[in-house]
C-alpha positions as protocol buffer text, in pm:
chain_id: "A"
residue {
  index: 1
  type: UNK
  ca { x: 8373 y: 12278 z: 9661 }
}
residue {
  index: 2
  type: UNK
  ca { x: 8579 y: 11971 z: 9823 }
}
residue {
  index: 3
  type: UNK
  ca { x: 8471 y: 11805 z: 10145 }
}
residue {
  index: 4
  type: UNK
  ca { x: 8699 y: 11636 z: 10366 }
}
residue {
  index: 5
  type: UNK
  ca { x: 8630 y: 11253 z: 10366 }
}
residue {
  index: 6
  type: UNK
  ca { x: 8753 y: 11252 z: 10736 }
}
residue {
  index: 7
  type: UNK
  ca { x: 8574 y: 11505 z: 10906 }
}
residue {
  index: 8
  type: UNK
  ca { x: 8308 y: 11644 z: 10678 }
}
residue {
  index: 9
  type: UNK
  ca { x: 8436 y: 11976 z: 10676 }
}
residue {
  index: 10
  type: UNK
  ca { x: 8378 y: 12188 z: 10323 }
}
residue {
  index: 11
  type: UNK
  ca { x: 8590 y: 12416 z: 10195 }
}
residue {
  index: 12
  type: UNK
  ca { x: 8675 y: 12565 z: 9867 }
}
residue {
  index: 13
  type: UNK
  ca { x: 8917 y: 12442 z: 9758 }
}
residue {
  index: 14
  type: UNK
  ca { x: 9065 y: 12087 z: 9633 }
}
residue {
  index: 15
  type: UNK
  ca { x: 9250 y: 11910 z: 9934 }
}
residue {
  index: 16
  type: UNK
  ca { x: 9279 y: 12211 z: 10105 }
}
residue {
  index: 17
  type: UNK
  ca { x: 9544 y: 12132 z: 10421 }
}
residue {
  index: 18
  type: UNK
  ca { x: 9332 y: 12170 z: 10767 }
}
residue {
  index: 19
  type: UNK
  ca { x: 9327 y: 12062 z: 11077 }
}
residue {
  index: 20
  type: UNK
  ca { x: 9072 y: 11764 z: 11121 }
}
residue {
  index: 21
  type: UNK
  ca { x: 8941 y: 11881 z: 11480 }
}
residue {
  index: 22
  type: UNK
  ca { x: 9161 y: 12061 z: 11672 }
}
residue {
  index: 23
  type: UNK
  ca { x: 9466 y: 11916 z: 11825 }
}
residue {
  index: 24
  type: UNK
  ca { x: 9477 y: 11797 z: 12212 }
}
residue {
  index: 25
  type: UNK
  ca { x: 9861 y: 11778 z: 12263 }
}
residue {
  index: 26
  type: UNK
  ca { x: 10158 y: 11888 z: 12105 }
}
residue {
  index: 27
  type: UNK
  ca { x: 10195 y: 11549 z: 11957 }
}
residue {
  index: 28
  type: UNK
  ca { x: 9921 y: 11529 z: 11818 }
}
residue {
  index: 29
  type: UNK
  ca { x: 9979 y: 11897 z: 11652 }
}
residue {
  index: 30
  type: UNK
  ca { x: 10328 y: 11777 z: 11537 }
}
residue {
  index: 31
  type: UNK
  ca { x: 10183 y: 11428 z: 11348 }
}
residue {
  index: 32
  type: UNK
  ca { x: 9910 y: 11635 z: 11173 }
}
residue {
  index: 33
  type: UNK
  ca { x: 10184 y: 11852 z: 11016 }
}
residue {
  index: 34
  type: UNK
  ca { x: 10380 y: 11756 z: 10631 }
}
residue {
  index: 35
  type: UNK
  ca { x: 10615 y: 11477 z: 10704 }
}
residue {
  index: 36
  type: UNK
  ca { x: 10901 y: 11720 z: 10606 }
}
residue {
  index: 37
  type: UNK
  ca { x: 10834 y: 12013 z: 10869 }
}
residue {
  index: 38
  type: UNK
  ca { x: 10818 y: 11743 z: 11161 }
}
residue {
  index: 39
  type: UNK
  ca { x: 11162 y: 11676 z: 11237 }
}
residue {
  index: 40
  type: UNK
  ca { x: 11223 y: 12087 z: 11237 }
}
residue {
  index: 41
  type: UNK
  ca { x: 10847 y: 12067 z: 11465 }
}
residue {
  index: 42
  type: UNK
  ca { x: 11003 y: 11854 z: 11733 }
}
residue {
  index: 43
  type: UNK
  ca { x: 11382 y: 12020 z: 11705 }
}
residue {
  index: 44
  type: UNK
  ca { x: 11192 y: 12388 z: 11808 }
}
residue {
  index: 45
  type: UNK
  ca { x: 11039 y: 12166 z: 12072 }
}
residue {
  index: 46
  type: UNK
  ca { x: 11339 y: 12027 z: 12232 }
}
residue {
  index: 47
  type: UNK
  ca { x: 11520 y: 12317 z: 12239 }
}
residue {
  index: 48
  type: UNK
  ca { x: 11201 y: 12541 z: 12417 }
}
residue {
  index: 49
  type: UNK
  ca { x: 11203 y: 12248 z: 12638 }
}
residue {
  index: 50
  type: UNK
  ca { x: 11572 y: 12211 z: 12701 }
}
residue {
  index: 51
  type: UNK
  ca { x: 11549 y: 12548 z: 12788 }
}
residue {
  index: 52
  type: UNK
  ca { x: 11295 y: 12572 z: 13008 }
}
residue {
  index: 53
  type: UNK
  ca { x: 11258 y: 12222 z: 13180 }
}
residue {
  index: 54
  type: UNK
  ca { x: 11006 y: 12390 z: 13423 }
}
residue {
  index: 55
  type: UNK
  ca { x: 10771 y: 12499 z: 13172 }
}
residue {
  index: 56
  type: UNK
  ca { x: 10428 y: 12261 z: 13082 }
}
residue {
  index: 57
  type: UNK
  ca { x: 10359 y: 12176 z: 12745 }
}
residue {
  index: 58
  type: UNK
  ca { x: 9970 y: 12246 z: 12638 }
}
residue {
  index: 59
  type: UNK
  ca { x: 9816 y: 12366 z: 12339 }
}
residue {
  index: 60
  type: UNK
  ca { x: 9649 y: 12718 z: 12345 }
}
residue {
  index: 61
  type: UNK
  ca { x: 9543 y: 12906 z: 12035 }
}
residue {
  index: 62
  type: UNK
  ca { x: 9578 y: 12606 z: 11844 }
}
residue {
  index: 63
  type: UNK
  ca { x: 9994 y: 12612 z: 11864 }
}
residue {
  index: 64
  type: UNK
  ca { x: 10235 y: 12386 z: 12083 }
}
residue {
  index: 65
  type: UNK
  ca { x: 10298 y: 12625 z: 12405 }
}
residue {
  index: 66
  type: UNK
  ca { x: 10488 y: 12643 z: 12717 }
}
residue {
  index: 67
  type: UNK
  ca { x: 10334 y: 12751 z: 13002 }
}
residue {
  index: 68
  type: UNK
  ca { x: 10419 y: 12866 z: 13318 }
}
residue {
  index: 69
  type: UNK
  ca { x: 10144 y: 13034 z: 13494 }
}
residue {
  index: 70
  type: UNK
  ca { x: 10073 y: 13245 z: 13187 }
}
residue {
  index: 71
  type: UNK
  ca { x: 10148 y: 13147 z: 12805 }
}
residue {
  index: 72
  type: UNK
  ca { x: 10548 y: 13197 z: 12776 }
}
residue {
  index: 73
  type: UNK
  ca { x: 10621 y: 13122 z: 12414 }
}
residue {
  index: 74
  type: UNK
  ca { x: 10409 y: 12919 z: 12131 }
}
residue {
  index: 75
  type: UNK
  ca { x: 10534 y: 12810 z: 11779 }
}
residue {
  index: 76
  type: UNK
  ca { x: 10322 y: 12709 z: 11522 }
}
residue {
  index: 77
  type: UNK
  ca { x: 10378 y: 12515 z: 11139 }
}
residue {
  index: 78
  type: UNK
  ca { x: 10317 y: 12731 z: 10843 }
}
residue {
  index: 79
  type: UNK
  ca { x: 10336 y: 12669 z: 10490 }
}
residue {
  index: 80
  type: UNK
  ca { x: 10680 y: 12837 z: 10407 }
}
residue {
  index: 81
  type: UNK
  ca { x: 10815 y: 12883 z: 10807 }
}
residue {
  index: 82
  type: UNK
  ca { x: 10807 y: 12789 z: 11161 }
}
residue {
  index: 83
  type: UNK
  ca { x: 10641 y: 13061 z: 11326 }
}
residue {
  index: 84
  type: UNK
  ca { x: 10761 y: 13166 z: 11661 }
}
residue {
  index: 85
  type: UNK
  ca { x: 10534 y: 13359 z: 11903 }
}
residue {
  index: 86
  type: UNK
  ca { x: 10746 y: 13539 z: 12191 }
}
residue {
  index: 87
  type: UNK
  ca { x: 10559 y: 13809 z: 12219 }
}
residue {
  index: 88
  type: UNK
  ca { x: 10624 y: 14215 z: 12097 }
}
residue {
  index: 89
  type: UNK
  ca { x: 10903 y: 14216 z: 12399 }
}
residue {
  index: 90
  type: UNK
  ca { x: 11121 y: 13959 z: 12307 }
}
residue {
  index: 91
  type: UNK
  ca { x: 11097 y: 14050 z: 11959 }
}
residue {
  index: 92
  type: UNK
  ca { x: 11247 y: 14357 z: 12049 }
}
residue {
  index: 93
  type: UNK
  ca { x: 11494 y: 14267 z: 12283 }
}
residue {
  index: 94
  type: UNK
  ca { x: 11659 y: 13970 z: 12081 }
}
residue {
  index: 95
  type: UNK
  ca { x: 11620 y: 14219 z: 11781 }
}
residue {
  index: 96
  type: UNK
  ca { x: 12022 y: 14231 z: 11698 }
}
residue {
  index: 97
  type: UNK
  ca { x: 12001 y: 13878 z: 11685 }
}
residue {
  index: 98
  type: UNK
  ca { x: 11627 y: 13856 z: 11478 }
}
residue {
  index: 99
  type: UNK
  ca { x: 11806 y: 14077 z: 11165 }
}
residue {
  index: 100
  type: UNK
  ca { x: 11829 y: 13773 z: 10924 }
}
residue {
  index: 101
  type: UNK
  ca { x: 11461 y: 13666 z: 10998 }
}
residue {
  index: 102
  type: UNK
  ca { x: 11154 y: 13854 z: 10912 }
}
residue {
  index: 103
  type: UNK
  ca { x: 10984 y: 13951 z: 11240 }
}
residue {
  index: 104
  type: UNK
  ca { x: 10671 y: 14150 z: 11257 }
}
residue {
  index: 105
  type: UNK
  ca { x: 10483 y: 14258 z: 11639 }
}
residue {
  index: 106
  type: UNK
  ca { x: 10582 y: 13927 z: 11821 }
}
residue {
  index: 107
  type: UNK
  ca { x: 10621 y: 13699 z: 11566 }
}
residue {
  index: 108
  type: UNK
  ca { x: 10945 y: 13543 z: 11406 }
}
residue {
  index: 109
  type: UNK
  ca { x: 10923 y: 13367 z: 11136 }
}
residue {
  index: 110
  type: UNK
  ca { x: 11162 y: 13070 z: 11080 }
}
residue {
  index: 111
  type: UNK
  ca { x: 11187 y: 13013 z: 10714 }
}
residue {
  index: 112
  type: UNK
  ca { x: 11207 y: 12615 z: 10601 }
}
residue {
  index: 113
  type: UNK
  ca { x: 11472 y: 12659 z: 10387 }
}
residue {
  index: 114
  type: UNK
  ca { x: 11734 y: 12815 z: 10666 }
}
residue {
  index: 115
  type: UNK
  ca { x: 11902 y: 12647 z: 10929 }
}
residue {
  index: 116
  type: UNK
  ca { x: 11680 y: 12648 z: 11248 }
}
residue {
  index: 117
  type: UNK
  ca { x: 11880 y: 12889 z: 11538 }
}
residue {
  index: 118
  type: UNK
  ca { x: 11813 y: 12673 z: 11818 }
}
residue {
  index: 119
  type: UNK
  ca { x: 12046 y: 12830 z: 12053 }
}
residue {
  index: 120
  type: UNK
  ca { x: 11840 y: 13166 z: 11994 }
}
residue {
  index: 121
  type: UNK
  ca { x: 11541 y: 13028 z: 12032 }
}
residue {
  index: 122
  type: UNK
  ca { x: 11679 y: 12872 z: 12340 }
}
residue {
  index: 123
  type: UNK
  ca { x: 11786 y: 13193 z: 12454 }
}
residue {
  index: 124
  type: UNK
  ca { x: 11439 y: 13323 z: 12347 }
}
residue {
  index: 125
  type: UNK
  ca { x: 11308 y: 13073 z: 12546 }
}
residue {
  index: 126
  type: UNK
  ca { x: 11440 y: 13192 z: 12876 }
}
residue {
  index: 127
  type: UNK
  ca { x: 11398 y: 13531 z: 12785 }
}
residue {
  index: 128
  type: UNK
  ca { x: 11032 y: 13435 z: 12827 }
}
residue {
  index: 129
  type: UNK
  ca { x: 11060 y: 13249 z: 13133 }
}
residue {
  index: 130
  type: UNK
  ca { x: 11240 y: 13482 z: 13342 }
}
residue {
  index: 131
  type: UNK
  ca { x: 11051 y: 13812 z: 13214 }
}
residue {
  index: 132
  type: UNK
  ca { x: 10665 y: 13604 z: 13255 }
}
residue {
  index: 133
  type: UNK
  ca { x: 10660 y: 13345 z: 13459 }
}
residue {
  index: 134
  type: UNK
  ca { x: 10427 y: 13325 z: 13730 }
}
C-alpha cells in the first residue's frame, strides 16, 4: 500500500501516477501530465483550437474539451498515446484517414512515439463542429 503525501489518497501500488483532485481547467490538466507528453498536450490543443476558434475550452469527464452547446471533441493523456475522443461518427467518417492509428468506437489513439497529425485532427475538429454544434 502507498499513500500519496499530497492528497492522502491510497492506492496499491508504489507512486502510482493519479490525479491529485481533479483538474479545473485545461491548464491545469496539461501541468499535471509527464513533462514529456506536455508539449504534444498543448500542440493537440492549438490545433482543436485553431480549428474551431468558436468553441469554449472546459473540462468534462476529466479530459480537456471543446464545447459548443454540447461536448464536440475531448482528448485526454495516456500512458503510451494521446487519446482523442470524436465520437463513433467521426471515427467513421475520417476512417480512410484513421488506417495508421488504432481506433476503437470513438476513440483514436495517438501513439507517443508517431508524429502527431495535426491537420487531421484539425479537420477532425471541424468535423465536430459543423455536425454538433448547437
Amino acid at each position: 500500500m502507498w499513500i500519496c503525501p499530497q492528497c492522502g489518497r491510497t492506492f496499491a501500488r508504489m507512486e502510482q501516477a493519479h490525479y491529485c483532485g481533479k483538474p479545473e481547467t485545461i491548464d491545469q490538466y496539461i501541468d499535471a501530465q509527464d513533462e514529456a507528453v506536455r508539449d504534444r498536450l498543448r500542440a493537440v490543443r492549438q490545433a482543436i483550437r485553431a480549428a474551431i476558434p468558436e468553441a469554449q475550452e472546459r473540462m468534462s469527464w476529466s479530459m480537456p474539451t471543446f464545447w459548443k452547446g454540447r461536448n464536440l471533441i475531448h482528448f485526454a493523456a495516456s500512458k503510451k498515446h494521446i487519446g482523442l475522443y470524436p465520437g463513433d461518427e467521426a471515427v467513421a467518417a475520417f476512417a480512410d484517414r484513421l488506417a495508421a492509428f488504432d481506433t476503437s468506437k470513438g476513440t483514436i489513439r495517438l501513439p507517443h512515439d508517431k508524429p502527431l497529425p495535426l491537420d487531421l485532427i484539425a479537420d477532425i475538429a471541424r468535423w465536430c463542429m459543423a455536425k454538433h454544434a448547437k
